[in-house]
DSSP file (Angstrom, degrees, kcal/mol; ACC not computed):
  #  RESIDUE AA STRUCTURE BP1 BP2  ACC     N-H-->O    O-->H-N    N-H-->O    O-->H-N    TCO  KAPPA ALPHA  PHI   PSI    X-CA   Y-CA   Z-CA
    1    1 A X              0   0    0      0, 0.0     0, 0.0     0, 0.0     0, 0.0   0.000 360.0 360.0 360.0 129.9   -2.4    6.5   39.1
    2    2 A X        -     0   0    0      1,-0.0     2,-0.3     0, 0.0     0, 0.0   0.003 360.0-171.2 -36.7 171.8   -3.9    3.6   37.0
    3    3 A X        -     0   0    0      0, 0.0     2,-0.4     0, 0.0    -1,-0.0  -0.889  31.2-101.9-141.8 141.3   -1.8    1.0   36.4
    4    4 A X        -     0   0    0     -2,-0.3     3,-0.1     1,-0.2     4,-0.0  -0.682  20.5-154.0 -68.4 133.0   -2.5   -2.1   34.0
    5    5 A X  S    S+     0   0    0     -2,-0.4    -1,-0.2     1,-0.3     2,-0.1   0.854  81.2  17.5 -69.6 -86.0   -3.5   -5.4   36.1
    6    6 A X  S    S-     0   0    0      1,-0.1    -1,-0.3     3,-0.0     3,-0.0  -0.442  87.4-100.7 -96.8 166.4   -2.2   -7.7   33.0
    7    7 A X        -     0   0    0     -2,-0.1     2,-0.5    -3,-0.1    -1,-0.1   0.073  42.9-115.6 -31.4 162.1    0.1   -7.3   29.9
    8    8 A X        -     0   0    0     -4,-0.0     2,-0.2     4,-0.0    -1,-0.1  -0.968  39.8-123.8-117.0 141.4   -1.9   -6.9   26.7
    9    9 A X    >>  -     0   0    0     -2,-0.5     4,-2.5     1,-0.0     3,-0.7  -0.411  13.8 -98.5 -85.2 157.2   -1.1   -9.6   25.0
   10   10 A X  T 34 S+     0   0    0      1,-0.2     4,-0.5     2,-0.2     5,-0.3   0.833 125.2  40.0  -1.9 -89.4    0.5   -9.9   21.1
   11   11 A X  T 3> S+     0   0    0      1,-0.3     4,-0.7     2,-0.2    -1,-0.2   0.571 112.3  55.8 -53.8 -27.6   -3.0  -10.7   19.5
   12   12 A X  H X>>S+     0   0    0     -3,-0.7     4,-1.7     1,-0.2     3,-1.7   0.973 114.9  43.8 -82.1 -66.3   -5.1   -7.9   21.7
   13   13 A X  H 3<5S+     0   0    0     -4,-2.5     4,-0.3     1,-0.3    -2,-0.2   0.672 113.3  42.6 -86.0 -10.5   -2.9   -5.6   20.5
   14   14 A X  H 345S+     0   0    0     -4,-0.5    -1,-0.3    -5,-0.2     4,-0.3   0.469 108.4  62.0 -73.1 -12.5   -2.5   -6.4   16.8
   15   15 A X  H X<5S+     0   0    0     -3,-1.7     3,-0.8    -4,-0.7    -2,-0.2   0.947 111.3  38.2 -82.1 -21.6   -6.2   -6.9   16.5
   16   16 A X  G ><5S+     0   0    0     -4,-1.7     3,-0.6     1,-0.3    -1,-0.2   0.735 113.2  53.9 -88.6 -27.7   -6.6   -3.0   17.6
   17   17 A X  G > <S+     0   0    0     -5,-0.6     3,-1.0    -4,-0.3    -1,-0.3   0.549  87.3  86.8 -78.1   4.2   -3.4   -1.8   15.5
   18   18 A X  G <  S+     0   0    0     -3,-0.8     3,-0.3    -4,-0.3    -1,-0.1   0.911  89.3  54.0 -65.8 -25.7   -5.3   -3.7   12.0
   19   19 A X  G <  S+     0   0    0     -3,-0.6    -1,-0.2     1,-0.2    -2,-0.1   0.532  89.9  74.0 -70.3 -19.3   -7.3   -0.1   11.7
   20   20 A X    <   +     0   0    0     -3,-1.0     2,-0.3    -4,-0.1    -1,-0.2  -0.028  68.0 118.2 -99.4  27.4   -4.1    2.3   11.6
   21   21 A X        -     0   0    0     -3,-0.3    -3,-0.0     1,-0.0    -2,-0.0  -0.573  66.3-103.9-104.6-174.4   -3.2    1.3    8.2
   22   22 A X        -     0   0    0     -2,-0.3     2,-0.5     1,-0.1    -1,-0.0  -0.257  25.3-127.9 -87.8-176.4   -3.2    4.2    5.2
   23   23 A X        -     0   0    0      3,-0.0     3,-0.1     1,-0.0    -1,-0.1  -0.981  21.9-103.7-115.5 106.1   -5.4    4.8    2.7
   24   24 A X        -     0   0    0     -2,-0.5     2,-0.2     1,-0.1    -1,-0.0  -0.031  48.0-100.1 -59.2 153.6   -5.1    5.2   -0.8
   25   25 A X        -     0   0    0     13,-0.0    -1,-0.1    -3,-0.0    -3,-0.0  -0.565  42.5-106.7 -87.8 145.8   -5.2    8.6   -1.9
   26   26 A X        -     0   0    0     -2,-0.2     2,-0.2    -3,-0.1    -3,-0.0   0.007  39.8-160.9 -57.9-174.5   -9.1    9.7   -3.6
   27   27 A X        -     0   0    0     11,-0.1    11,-0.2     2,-0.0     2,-0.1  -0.819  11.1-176.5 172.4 127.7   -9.0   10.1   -7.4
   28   28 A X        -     0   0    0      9,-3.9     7,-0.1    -2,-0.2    -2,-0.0  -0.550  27.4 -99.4-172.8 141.4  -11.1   11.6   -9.4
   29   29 A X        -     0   0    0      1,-0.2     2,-0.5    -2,-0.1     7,-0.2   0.356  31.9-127.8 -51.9 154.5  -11.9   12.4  -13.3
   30   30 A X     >  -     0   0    0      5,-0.7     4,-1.9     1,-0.1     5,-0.2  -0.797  20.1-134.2 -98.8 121.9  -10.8   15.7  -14.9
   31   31 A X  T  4 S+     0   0    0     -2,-0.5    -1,-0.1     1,-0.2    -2,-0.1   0.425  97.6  36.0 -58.7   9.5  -14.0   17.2  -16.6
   32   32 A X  T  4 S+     0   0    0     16,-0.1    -1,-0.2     3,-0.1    -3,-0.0   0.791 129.4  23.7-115.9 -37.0  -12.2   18.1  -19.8
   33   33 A X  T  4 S-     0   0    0      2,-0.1    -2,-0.1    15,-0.1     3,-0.1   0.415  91.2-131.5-124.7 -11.3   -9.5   15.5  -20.6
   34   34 A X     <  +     0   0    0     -4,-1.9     2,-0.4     1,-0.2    -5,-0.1   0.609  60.2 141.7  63.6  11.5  -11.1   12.3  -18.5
   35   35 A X        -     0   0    0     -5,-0.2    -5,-0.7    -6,-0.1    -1,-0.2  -0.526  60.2-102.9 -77.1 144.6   -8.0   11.8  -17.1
   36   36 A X        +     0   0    0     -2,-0.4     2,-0.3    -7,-0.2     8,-0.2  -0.277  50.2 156.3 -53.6 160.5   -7.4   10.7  -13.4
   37   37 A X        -     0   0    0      6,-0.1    -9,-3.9     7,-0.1     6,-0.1  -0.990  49.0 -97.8-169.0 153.7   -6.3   13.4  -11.3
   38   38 A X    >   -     0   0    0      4,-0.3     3,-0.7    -2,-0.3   -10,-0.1  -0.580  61.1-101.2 -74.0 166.8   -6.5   14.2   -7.0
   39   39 A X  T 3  S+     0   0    0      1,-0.2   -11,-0.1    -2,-0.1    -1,-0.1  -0.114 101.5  25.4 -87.7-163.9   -9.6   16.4   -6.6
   40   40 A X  T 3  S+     0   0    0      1,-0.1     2,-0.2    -3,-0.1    -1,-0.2   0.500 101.5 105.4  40.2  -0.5   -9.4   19.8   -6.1
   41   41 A X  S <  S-     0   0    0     -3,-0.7     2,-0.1     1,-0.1     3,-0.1  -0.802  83.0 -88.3-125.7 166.3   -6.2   20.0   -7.8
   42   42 A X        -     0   0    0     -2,-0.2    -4,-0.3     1,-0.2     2,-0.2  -0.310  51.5-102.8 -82.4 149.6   -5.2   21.2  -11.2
   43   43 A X     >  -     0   0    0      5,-0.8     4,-0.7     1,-0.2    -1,-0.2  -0.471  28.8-149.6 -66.3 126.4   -5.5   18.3  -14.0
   44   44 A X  T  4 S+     0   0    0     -8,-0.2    -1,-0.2    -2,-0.2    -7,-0.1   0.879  88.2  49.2 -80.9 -40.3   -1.5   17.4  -14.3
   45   45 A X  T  4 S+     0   0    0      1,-0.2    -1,-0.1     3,-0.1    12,-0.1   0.544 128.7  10.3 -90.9  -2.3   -2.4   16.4  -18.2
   46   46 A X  T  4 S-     0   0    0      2,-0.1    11,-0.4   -11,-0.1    -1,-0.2   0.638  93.6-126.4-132.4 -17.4   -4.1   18.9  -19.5
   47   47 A X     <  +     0   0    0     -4,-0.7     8,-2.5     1,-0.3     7,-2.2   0.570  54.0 142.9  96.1   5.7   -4.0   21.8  -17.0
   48   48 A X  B     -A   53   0A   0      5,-0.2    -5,-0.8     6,-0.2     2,-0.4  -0.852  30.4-171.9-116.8 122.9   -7.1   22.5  -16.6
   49   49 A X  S    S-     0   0    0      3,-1.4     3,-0.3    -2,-0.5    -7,-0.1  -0.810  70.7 -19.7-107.5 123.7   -9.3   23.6  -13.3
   50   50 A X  S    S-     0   0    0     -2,-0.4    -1,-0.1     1,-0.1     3,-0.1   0.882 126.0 -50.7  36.3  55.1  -12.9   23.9  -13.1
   51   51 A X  S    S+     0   0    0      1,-0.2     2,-0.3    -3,-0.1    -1,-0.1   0.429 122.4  99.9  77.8   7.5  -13.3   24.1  -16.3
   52   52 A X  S    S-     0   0    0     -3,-0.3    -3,-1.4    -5,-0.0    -1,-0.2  -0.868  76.9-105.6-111.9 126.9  -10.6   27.1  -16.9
   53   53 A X  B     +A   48   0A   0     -2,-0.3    -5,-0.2    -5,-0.2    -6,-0.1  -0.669  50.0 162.5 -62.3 142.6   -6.4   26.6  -18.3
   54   54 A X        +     0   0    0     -7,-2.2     2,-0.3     1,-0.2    -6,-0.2   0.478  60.1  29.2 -95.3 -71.6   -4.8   27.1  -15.2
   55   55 A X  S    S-     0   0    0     -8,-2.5     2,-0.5   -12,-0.1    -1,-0.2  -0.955  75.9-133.4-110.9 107.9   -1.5   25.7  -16.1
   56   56 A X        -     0   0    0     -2,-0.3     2,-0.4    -3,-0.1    -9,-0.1  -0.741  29.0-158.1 -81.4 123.3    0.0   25.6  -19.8
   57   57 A X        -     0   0    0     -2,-0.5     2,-0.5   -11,-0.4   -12,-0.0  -0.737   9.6-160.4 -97.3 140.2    1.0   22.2  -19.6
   58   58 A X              0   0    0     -2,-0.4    -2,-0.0     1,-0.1     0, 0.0  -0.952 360.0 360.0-121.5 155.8    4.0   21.6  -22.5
   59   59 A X              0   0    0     -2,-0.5    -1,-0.1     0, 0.0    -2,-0.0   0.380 360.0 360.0 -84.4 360.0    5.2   18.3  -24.1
C-alpha cells in the first residue's frame, strides 16, 4: 500500500482546498414581470412559467 514519503504541508494543502468553495446560485429574468427569479422555476412574483399562470400569486 502507498504511503506518503512527507506531510503536505499547511500551504500545499490550502492552495488545493481554494477551489471547493460554493457558488452563488444562477439567476435569471422572468419573461413577463422582469423580475429575478432561479431558472426553470416558477416566477415567485408574479407566478408565471413559460409564459403560462402557473401559480395565483396573492398579496
Amino acid at each position: 500500500m502507498a504511503v506518503p514519503k512527507r506531510r503536505t504541508s499547511k500551504s500545499r494543502k490550502r492552495q488545493r482546498r481554494t477551489h471547493y468553495k460554493i457558488d452563488s446560485p444562477a439567476s435569471s429574468l422572468c419573461s413577463n414581470c422582469g423580475q429575478v427569479k432561479q431558472p426553470h422555476r416558477v416566477c415567485p412574483h408574479c407566478g408565471y412559467y413559460k409564459n403560462r399562470v402557473v401559480v395565483e400569486v396573492t398579496e
